[in-house]
Each structure stands twice: as C-alpha cells, then as structure tokens.
DRENLUM-883451 format. One record per residue: y, x, z of N, C-alpha, C, O in turn. Coordinates in nm, 4 decimals. Layout:
ny  nx  nz  cay  cax  caz  cy  cx  cz  oy  ox  oz
Y  X  Z  Y  X  Z  Y  X  Z  Y  X  Z
...
END
This chain:
ny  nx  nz  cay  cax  caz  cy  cx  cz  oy  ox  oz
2.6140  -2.2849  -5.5153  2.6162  -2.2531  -5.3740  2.5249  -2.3485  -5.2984  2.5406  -2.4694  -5.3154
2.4222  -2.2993  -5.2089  2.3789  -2.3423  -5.1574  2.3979  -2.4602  -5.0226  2.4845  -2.4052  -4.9545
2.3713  -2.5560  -4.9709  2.4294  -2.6240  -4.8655  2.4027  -2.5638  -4.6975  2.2930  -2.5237  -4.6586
2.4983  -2.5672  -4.6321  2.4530  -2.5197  -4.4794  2.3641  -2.5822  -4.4359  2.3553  -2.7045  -4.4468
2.2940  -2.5194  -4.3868  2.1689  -2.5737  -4.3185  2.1756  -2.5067  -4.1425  2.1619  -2.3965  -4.0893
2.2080  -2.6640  -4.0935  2.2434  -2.5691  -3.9029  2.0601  -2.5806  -3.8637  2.0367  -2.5187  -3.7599
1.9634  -2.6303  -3.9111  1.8514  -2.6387  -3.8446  1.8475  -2.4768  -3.8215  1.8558  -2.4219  -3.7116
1.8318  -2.4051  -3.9611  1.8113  -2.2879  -3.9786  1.8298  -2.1399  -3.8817  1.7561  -2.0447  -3.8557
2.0458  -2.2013  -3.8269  2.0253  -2.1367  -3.7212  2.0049  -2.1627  -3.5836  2.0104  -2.0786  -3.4938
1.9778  -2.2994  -3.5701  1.9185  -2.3336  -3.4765  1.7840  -2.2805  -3.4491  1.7431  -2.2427  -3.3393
1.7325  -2.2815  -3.5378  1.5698  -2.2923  -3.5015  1.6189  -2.0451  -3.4980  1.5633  -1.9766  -3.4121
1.6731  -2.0085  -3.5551  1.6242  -1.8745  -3.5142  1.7264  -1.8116  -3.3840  1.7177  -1.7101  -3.3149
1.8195  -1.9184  -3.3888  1.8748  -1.8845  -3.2180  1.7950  -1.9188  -3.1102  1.8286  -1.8705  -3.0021
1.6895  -1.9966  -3.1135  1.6332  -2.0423  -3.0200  1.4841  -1.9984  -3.0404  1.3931  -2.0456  -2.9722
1.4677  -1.9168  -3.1264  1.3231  -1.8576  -3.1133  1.3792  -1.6782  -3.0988  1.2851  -1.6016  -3.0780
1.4896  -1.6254  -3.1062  1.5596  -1.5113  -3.0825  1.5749  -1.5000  -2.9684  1.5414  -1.3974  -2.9092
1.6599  -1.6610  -2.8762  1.6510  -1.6228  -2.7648  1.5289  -1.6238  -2.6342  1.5011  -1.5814  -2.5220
1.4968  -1.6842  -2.7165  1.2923  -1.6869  -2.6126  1.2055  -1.5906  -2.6535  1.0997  -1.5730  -2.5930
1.2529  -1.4915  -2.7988  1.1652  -1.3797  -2.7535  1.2338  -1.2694  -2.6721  1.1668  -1.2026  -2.5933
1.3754  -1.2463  -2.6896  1.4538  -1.1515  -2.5989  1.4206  -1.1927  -2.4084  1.3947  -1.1147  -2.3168
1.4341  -1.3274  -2.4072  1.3292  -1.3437  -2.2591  1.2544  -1.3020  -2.2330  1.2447  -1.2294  -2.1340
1.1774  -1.3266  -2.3021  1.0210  -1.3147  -2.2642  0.9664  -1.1046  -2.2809  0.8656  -1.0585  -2.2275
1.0760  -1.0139  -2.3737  1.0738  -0.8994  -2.3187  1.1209  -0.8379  -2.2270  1.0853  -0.7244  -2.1950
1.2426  -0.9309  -2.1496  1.3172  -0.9097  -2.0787  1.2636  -0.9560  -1.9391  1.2937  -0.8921  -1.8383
1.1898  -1.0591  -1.9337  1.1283  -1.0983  -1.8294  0.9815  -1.0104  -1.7761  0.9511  -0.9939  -1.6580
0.8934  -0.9552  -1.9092  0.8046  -0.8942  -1.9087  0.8437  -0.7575  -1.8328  0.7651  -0.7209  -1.7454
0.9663  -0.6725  -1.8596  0.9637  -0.5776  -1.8307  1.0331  -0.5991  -1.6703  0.9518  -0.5502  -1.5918
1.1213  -0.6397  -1.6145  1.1156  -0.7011  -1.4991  1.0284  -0.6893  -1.4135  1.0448  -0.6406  -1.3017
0.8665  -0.7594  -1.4861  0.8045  -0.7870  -1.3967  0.7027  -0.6732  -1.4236  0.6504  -0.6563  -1.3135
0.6543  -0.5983  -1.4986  0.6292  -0.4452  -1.5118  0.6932  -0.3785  -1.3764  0.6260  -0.3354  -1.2827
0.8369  -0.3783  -1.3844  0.8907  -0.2720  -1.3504  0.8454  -0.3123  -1.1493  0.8329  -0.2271  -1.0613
0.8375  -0.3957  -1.1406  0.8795  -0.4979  -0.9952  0.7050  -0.4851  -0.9463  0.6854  -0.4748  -0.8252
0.5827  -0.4858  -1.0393  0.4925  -0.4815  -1.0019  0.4150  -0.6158  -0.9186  0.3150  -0.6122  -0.8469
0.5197  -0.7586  -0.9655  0.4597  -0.8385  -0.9073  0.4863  -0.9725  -1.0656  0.6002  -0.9840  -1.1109
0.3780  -1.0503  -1.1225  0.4617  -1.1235  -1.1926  0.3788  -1.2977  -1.1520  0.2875  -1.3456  -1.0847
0.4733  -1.3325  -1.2352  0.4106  -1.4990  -1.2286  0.3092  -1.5613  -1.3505  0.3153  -1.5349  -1.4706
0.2380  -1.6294  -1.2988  0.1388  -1.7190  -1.4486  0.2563  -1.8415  -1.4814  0.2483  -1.9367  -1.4038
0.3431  -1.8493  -1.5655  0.4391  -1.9371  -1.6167  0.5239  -1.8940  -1.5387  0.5330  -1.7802  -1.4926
0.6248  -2.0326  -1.5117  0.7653  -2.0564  -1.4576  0.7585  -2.0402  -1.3680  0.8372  -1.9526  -1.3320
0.6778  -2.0940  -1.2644  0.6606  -2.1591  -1.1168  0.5274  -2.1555  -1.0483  0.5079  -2.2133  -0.9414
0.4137  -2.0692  -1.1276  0.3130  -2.0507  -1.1208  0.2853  -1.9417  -0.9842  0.3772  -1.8892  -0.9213
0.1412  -1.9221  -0.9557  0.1111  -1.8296  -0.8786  0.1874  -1.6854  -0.8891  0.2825  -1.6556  -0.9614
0.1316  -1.6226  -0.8151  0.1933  -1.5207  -0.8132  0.1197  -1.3952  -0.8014  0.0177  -1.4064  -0.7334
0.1478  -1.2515  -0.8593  -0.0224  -1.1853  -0.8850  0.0750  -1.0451  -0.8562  0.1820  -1.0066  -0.9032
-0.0063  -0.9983  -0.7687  0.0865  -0.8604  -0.7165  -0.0428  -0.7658  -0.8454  -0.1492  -0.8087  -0.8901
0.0284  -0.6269  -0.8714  -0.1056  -0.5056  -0.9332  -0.1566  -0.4470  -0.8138  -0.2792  -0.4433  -0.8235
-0.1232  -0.4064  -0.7211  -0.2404  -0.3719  -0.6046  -0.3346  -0.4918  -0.5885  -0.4557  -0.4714  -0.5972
-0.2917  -0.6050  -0.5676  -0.4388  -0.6772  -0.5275  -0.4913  -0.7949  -0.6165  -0.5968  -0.8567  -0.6027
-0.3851  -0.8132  -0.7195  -0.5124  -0.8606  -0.8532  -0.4619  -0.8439  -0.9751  -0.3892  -0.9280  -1.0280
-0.5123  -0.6834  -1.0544  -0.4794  -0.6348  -1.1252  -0.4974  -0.7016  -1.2163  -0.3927  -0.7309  -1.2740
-0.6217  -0.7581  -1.2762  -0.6740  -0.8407  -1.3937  -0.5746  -0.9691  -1.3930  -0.5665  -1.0228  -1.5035
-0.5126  -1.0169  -1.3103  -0.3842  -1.1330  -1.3883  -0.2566  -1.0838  -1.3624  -0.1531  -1.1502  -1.3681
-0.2671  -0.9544  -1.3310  -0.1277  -0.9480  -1.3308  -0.0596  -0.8930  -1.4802  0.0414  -0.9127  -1.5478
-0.1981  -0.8021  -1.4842  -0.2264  -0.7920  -1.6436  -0.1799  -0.8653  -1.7651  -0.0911  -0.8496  -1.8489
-0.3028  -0.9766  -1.7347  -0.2917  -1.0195  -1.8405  -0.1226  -1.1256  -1.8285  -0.0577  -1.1510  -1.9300
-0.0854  -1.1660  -1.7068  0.0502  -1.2053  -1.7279  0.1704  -1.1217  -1.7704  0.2783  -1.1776  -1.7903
0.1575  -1.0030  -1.7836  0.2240  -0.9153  -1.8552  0.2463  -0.8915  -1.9701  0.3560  -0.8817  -2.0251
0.1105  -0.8775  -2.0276  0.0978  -0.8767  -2.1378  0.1475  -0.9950  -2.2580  0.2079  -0.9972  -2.3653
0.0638  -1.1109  -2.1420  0.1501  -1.2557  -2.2044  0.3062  -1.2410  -2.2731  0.3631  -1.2914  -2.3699
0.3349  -1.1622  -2.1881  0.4568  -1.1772  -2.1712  0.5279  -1.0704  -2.3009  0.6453  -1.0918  -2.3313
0.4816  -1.0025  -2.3441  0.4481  -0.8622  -2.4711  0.4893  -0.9748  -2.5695  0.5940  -1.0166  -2.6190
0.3080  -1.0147  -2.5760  0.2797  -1.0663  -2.6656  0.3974  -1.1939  -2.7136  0.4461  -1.2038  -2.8262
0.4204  -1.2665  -2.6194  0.5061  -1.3616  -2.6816  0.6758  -1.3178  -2.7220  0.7612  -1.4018  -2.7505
0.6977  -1.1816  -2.7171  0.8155  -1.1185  -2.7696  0.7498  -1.0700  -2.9042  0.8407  -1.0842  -2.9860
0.6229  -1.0125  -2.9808  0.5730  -1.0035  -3.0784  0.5200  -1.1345  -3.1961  0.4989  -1.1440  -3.3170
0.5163  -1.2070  -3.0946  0.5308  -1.3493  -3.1798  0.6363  -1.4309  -3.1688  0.6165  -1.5512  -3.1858
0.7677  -1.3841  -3.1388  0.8643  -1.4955  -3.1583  0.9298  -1.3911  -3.2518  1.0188  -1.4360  -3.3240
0.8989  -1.2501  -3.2637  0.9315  -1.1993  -3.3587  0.9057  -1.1667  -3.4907  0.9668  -1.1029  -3.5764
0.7889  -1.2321  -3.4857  0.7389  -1.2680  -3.6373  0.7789  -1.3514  -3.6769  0.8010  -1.3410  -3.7976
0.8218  -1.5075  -3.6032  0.8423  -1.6432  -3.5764  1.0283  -1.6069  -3.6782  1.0858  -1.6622  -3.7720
1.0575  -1.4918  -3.5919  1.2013  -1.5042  -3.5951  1.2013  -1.4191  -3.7932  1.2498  -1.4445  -3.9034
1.1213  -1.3244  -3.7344  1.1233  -1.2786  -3.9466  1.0750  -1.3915  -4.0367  1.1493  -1.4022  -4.1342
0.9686  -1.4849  -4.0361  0.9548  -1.5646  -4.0985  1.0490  -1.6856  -4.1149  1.0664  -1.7441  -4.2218
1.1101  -1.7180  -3.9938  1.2470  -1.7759  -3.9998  1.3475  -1.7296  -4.1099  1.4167  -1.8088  -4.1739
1.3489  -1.6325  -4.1216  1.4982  -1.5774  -4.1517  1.4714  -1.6195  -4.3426  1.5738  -1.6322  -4.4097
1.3371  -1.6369  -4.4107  1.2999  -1.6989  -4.5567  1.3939  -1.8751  -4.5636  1.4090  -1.9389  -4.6678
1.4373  -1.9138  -4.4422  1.4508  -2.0341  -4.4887  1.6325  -2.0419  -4.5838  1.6735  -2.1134  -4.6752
1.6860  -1.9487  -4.5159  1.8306  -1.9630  -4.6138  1.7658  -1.9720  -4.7871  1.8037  -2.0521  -4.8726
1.6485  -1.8529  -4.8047  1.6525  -1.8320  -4.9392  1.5620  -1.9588  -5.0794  1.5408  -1.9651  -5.2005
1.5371  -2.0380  -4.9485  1.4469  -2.1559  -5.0233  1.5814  -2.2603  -5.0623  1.5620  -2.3663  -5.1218
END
C-alpha cells in the first residue's frame, strides 16, 4: 500500500479550484460585456475596446484549458 500523499490533493484542489474560476469568471464577464485585465486592473467595455476585452476573455478560456491539463497531469501523481 502506498503512503498518503496530502501534497497531491492539495496541489489538484487548488489547481481545480482556479480553473473552475477562471471559467466561471470568464463567462460572467462574456455574459456582462465588460471585463477586467487581472484582479484590479483596468477595465475594457466590447463596444469601446473590443481588442482587450477580447483578449481578457479569452485569457480567461484559456487559463480554464490549462489548469485543466495542469489538473489531468496532476491526477499521474497517486500512481508514481
């Protein structure tokens, strides 16, 4: 039998719960039509500057597609 390892679910509770944010926040700000560059950052409406509101959207995709790779490649560490 193998030994518990809490890093293990540490590290995929906490990359599980920052990608469920970050789709959850993305679509939010889809839906709302206004989003932010980070936390506390500017602020970018799609009527008047489409090109970052964009790409802060997308940011925002993208880092639910990479914490979900993050989180499948995670999930190899029980079997080592």
């Amino acid at each position: 039998m193998k030994q518990f390892d809490a890093f293990m679910i540490f590290w995929l509770g906490i990359v599980g719960f920052f990608a469920v944010v970050s789709l959850v926040w993305g679509l939010y700000e889809l839906r709302r039509g206004e989003a932010r560059w980070g936390f506390t950052g500017a602020k970018y409406t799609r009527a008047e500057e489409p090109f970052y509101y964009w790409m802060a959207v997308l940011m925002r995709f993208a880092g639910f597609i990479f914490g979900c790779f993050m989180f499948w490649f995670g999930m190899q560490f029980p079997n080592q």
